[in-house]
C-alpha distance (Angstrom), angle and dihedral (degrees) to the residues before:
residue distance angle dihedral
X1 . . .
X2 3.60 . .
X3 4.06 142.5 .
X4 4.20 88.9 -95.4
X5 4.02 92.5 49.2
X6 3.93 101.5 44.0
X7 4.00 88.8 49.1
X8 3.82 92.4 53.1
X9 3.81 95.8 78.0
X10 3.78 94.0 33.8
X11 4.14 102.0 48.1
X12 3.97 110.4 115.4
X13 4.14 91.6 23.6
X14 3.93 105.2 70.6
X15 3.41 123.4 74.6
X16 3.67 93.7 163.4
X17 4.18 131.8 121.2
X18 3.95 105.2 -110.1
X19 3.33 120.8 -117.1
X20 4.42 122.8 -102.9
X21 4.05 89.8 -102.3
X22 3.50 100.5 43.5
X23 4.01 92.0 41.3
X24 3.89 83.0 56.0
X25 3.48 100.6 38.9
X26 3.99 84.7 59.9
X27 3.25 102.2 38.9
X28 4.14 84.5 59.8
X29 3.79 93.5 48.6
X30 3.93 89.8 43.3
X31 3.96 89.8 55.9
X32 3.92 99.0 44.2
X33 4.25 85.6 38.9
X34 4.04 87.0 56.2
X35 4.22 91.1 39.5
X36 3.79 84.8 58.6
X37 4.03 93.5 44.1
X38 4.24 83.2 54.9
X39 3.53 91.9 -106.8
X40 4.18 102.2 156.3
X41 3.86 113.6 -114.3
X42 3.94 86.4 -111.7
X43 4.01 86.5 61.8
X44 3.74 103.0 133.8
X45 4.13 94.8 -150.5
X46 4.02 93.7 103.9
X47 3.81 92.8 51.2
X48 3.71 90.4 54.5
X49 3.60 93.6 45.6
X50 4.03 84.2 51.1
X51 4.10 85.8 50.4
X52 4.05 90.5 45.4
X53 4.13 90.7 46.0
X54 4.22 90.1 42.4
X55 4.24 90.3 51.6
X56 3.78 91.2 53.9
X57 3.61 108.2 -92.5
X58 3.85 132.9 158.4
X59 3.47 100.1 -133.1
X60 4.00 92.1 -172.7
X61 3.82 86.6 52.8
X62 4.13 110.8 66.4
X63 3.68 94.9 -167.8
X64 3.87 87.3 57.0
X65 3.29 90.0 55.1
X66 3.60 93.8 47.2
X67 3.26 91.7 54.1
X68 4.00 102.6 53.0
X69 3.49 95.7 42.2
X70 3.93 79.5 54.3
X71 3.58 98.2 56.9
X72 3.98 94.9 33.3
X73 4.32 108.9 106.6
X74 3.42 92.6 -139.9
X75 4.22 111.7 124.1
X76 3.07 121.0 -92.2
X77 4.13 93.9 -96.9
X78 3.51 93.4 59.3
X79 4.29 91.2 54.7
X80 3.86 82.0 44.9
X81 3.76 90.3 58.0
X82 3.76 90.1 38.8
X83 4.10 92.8 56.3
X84 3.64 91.4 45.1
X85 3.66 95.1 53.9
X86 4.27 93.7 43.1
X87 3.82 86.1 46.0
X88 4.11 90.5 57.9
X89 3.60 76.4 42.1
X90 3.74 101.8 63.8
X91 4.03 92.8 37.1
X92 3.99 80.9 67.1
X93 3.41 96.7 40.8
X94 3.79 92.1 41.8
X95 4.00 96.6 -132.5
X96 3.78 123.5 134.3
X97 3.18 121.2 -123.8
X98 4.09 138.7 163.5
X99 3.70 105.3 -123.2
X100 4.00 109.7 -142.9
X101 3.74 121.4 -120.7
X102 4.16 121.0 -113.0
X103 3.75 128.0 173.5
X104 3.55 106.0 -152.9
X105 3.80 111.7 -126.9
X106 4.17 122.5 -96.3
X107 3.76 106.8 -99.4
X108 3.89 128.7 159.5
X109 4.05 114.5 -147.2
X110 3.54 123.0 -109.3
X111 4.22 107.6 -100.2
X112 4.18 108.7 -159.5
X113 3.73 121.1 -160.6
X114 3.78 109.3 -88.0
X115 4.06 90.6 -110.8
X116 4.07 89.6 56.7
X117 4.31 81.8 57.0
X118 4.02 88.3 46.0
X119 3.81 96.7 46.0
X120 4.12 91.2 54.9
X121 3.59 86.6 53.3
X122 3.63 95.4 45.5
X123 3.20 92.1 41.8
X124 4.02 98.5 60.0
X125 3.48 117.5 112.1
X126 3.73 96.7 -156.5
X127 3.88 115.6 68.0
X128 3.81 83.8 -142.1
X129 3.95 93.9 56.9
X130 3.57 88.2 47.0
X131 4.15 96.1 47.6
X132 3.98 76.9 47.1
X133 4.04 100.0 51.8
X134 3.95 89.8 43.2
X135 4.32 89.9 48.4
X136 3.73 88.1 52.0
X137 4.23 88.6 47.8
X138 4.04 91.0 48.1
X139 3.55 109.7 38.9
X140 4.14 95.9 31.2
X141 3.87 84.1 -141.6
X142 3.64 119.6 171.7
X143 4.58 98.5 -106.0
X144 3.44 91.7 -111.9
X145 3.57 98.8 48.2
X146 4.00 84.2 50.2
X147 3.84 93.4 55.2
X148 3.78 85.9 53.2
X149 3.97 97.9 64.7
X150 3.49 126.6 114.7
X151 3.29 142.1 -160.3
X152 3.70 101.9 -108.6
X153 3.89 80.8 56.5
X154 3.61 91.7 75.0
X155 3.97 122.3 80.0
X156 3.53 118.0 163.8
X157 3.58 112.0 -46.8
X158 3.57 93.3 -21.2
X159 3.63 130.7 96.4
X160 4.07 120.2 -166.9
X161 3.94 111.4 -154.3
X162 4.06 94.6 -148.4
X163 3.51 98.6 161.6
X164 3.75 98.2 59.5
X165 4.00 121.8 176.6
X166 3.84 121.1 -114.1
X167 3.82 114.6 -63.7
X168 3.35 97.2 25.0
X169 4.21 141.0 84.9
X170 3.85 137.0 -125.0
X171 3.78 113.2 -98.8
X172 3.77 141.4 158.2
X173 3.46 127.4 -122.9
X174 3.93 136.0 -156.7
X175 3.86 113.5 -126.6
X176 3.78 135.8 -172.5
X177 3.65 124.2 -96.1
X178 4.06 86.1 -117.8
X179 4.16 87.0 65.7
X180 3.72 91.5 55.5
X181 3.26 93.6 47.0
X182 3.61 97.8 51.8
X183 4.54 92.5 43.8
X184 3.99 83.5 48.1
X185 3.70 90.0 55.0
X186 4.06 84.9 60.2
X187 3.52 132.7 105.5
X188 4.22 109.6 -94.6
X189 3.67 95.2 -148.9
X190 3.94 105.8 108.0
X191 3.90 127.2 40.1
X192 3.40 87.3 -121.2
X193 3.85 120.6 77.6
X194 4.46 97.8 -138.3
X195 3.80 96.8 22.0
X196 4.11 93.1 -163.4
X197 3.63 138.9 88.4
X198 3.66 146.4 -83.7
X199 3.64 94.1 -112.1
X200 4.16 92.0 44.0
X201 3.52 88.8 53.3
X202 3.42 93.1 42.4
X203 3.90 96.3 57.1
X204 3.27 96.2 41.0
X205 3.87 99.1 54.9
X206 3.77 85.8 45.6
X207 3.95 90.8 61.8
X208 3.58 86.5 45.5
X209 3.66 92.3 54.3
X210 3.69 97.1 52.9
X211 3.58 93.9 44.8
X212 3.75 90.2 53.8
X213 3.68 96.6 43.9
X214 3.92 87.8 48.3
X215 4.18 94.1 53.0
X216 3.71 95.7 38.7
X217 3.83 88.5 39.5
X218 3.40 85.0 -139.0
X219 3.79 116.5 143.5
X220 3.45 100.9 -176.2
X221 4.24 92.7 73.0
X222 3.82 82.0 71.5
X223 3.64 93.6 76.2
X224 4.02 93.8 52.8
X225 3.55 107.6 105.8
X226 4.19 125.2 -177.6
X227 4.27 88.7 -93.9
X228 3.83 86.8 44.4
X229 4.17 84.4 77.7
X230 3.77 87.1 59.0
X231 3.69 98.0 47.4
X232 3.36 91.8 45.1
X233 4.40 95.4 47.7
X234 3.97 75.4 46.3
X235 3.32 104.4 56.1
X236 4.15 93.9 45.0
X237 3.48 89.8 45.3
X238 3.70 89.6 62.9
X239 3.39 98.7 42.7
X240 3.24 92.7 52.3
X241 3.66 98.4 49.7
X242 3.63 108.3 22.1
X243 3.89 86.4 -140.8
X244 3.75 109.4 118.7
X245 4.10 89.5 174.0
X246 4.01 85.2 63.9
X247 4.19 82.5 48.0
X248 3.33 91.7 46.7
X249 4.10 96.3 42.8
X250 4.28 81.6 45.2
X251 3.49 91.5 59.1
X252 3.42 104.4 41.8
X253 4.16 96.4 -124.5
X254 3.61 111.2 163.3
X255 4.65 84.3 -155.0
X256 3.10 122.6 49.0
X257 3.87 89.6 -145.6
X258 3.94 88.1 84.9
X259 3.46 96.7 55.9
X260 3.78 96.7 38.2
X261 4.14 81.9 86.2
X262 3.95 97.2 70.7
X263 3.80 80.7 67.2
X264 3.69 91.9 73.1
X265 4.19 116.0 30.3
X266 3.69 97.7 84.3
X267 3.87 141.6 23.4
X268 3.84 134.4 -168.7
X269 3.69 132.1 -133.7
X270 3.65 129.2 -141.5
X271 3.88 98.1 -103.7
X272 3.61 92.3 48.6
X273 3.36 101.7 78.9
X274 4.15 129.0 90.8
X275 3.36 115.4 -129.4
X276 3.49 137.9 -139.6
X277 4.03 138.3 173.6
X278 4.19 125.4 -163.0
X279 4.17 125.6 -179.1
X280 3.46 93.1 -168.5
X281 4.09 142.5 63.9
X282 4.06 89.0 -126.4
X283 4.35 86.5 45.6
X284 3.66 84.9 51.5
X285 3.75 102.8 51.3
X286 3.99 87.0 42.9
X287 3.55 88.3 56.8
X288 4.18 99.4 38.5
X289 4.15 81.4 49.5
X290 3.72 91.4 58.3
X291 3.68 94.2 48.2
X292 3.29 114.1 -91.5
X293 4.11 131.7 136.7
X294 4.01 128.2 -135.5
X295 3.36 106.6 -115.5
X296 3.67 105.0 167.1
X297 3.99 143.3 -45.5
X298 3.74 124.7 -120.3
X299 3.86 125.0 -175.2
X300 3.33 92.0 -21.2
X301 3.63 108.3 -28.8
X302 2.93 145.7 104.5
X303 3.60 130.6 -134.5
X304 4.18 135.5 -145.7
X305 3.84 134.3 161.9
X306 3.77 140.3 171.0
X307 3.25 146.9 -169.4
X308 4.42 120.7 -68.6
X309 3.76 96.0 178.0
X310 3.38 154.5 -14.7
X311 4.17 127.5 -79.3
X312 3.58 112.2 -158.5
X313 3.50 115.1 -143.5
X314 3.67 91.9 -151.0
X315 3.79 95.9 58.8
């Protein structure tokens, strides 16, 4: 008999902690369970079920649950997270269960200055960190969604992002000749392109990061995390464009509520813009391809800017 059939005729009367064995017992049927669903292996649903068992709960009894991730003071993204992962929970286990309602809590991302993004990259030790860092810069894919590239997802200087994670949609993305460079500088042996995990990846750009911080002595790098690439990629993109349907297609959001926010975390003044004037069709496309804007054309000539730095709206 296993874990999902003995809790069927005890769900709603335990309100017990579960023992070592059968907390790990679970805990292996939960992660194979959510492999089979097509849950990615960097899924964080079994460490929350860890967290949920660790603070006490009964995880065979839902309004136990409930009820400690109730009193718990963790925000209200963390209980989100939390429900999610019990509610795949029950579905294996075959319990019913009410899932509570939490609005996660307003907060805009943390946007570095482009050179704080290029000196983690330069900064890697590993050519594969580095290929991995400048991926995550280009493409603005979701880290996950970057670990799961292959090669045969590369053509030219285009990269296709086919294995997408939940909530968002496959789409191709332009890259720089630099990028392909640096992948085609890889090792070949695996049909992926970085054949690790989330948590590897993880721990290793969080040594990076503190190194960084420590020789730059430069506190602000601490607060880059591996989505803080896309947010930032985002939020130029947009600012550079003004088209938040090309943000949102970039992305790969399925609502265009979740990309509405790289509207708002940063503004530009006047005298932070570079300038840059053409008189000719060919001047202009030189100029366009290095990222300028038109702005306007006087006597003559025409006009483009973009963006120097950033202008935090909090300071």
């Amino acid at each position: 008999m296993d874990i999902a059939q003995e809790t069927r005729s005890c769900a709603g009367e335990r309100k017990t902690r579960i023992d070592k064995a059968t907390a790990k017992g679970l805990l292996l049927q939960y992660e194979l369970w959510l492999e089979k669903e097509g849950y990615g292996k960097e899924c964080k649903y079994k460490d929350c079920i860890r967290m949920l068992i660790n603070s006490g709960a009964d995880i065979f009894n839902p309004e136990h649950v409930k009820e400690v991730i109730a009193k718990k003071q963790w925000k209200n993204g963390t209980k989100m997270q939390a429900v999610y992962a019990y509610d795949a929970l029950t579905k294996m286990l075959k319990i019913n269960w009410e899932p509570p309602t939490y609005r996660q809590e307003e907060a805009f991302p943390f946007i570095p200055e482009e050179k704080e993004i290029d000196a983690l990259i330069l900064g890697a030790k590993s050519k594969r960190m580095a290929a991995y860092l400048q991926t995550l810069k280009e493409t603005m894919a979701d880290p996950s969604e970057a670990l799961r590239l292959r090669w045969i997802d590369v053509n030219g200087n285009v990269i296709t992002i086919n294995k997408p994670v939940k909530g968002h949609c496959p789409r191709q993305v332009q890259v720089s000749n630099r990028l392909i460079a640096m992948l085609n500088a890889l090792p070949k042996n695996s049909e992926r392109i970085f054949p690790t995990t989330y948590a590897n990846i993880s721990r290793t750009f969080r040594a990076l990061r503190k190194g960084i911080a420590r020789n730059l002595n430069n506190p602000r790098i601490l607060k880059i995390s591996l989505n803080t690439f896309r947010h930032f990629g985002a939020t130029m993109l947009y600012h550079q464009t003004r088209d938040i349907l090309l943000v949102k297609k970039i992305l790969g959001h399925k609502r265009i509520d979740n990309t509405m926010k790289y509207t708002q975390l940063i503004q530009f003044k006047d005298d932070e813009y570079e300038v840059a004037t053409a008189t000719s069709v060919e001047e202009a496309k030189s100029v366009i391809a290095a990222g300028f804007e038109y702005v306007t054309e006087k006597n003559g000539i025409m006009l483009f800017r973009k963006p120097k730095r950033f202008v935090h709206l909090a300071t």
